[in-house]
Structure formats: structure tokens, C-alpha cells
C-alpha positions as CSV (number, residue, x, y, z in Angstrom):
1,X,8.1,-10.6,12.9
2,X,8.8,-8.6,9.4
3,X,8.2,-5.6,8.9
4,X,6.2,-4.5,5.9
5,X,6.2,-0.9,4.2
6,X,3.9,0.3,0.7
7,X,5.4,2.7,-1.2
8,X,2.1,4.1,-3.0
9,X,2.4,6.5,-6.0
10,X,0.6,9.4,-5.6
11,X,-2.9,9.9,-4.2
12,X,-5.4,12.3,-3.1
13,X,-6.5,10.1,0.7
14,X,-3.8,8.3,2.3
15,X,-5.5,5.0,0.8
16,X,-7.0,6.0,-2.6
17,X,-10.1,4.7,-1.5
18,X,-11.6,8.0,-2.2
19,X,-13.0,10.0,-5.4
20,X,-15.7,9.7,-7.6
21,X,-14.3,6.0,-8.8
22,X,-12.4,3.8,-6.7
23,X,-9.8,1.4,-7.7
24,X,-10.9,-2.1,-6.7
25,X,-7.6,-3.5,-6.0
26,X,-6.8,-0.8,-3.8
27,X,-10.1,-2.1,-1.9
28,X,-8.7,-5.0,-1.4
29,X,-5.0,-3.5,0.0
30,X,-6.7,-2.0,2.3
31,X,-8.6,-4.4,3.5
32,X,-5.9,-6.2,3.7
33,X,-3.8,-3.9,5.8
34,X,-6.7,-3.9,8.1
35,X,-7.0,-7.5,8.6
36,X,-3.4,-7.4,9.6
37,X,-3.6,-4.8,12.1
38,X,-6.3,-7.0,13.6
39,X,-4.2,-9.8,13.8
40,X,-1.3,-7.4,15.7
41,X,0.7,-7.2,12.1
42,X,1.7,-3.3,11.2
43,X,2.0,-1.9,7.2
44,X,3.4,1.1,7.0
45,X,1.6,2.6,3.9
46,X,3.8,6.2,2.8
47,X,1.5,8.0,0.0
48,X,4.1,10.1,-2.4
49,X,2.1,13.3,-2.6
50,X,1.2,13.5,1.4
51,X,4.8,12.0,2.3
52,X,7.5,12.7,-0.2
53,X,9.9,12.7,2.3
54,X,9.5,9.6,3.3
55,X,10.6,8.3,-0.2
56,X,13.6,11.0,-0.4
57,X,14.7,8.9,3.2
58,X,14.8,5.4,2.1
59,X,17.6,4.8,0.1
60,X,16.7,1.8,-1.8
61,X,12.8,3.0,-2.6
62,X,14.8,6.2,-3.7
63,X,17.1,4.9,-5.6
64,X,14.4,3.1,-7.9
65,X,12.4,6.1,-8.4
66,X,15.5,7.8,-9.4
67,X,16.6,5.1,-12.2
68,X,12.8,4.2,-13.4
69,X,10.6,7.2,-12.4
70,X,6.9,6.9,-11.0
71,X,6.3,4.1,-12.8
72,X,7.7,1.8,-10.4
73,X,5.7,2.4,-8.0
74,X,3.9,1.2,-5.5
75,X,7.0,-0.4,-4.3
76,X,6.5,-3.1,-1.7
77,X,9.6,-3.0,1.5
78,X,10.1,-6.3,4.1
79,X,12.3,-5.6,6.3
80,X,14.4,-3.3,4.3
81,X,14.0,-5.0,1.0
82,X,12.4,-4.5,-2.0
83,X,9.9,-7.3,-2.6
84,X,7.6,-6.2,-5.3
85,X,8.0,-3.2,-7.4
86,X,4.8,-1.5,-10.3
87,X,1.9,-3.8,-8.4
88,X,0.3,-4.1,-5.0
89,X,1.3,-7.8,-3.1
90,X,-1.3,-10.6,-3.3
91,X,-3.1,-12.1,0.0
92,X,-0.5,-14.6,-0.9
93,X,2.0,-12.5,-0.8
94,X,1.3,-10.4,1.8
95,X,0.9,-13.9,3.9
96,X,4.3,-15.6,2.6
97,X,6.6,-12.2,3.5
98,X,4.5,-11.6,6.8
99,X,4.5,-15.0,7.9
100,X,0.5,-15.0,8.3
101,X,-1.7,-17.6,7.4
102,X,-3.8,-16.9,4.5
103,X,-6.9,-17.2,6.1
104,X,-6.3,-14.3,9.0
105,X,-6.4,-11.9,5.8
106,X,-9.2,-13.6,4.2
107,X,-11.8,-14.3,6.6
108,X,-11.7,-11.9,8.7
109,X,-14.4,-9.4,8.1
110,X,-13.8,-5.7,7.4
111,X,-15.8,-2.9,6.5
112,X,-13.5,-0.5,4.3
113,X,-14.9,3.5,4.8
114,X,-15.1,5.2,0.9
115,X,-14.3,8.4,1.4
116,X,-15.4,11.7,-0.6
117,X,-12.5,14.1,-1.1
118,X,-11.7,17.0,-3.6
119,X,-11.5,14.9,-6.6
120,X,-13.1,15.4,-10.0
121,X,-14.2,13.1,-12.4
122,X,-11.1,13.8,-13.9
123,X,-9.5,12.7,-10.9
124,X,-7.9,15.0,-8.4
């Protein structure tokens, strides 16, 4: 089975599904991560302003933000690999490279938690 780690750019929860406005495409990576832990499938998320180190330690998500700068992220890693850099995967993506069928992240229902943090409306 692959292994999938998101490289996120920087955020104020662990998801960004937090503040006074939330980004509805990160509703939907979420609820997509979810739906995979349900169907026994791990993504590692690493958020760059809770975790830096975790992008200092892998070489290849390093080297990119080295050469490109923030930009580039989030960064999506299979098994090593960079698979999709400057956007989150699509359900169809996320069900190609994880070997899922589409319908396990889909249909499967899930109720993602908004949560209030220190933000602003100027962001955190």
C-alpha cells in the first residue's frame, strides 16, 4: 500500500479548517483524509509553521522549497515522490496514487469539526 504525505504551507490549525473564513478546498482535503483513515489508508499531513522540521528532513520536499520558495507548496509525497506540487490532489488523485476506489472517498460520510482559533479577519 502507498504511502501518502501533504506538505501544507503554513497554517494556524493543523488543517486550516479554522479562522474566521475557511478555505473550501481545504474542506474537502480533509474530508478526504478522513475518509481514508476510515477505509485503514494513513496521510501524513506536516503543517510548515507547527512542523518546520519536518520539511528541513525530507530531502526532496526541501530541496523544492529551497529552489522555488513557499509558493510551491502544498507539496503532495507517495512513497517518496513528489506527485503534485502548488495544489492539493483531486479525489481522483488521491484514489489513482492510493490505489482506492473513488467511491470509498466519496460516499462515505464525514462530518469535518470548524474550528475557532486565534485568527483575525486578517487572518492569523
Amino acid at each position: 500500500m502507498s504511502k501518502m504525505e501533504i506538505y501544507d504551507p503554513a497554517m494556524c490549525c493543523s488543517t486550516g479548517v479554522c479562522g474566521p473564513s475557511v478555505n473550501p478546498e481545504l474542506i474537502r482535503v480533509a474530508a478526504v483524509i478522513e475518509n481514508l483513515k476510515k477505509a485503514g489508508i494513513e496521510v501524513k499531513r506536516h503543517n510548515l509553521s507547527s512542523a518546520p522540521q519536518d520539511f528541513v528532513n525530507n530531502t526532496v520536499v526541501n530541496q523544492e522549497l529551497n529552489s522555488k520558495g513557499a509558493s510551491v507548496l502544498p507539496i503532495a509525497v507517495v512513497d517518496g515522490k513528489i506527485v503534485k506540487k502548488s495544489g492539493y490532489p483531486t479525489n481522483a488523485e488521491f484514489a489513482n496514487w492510493l490505489g482506492v476506489p473513488i467511491e470509498k472517498i466519496q460516499t462515505i460520510p464525514v462530518k469535518v469539526k470548524v474550528r475557532k482559533c486565534n485568527c483575525g479577519p486578517n487572518g492569523c
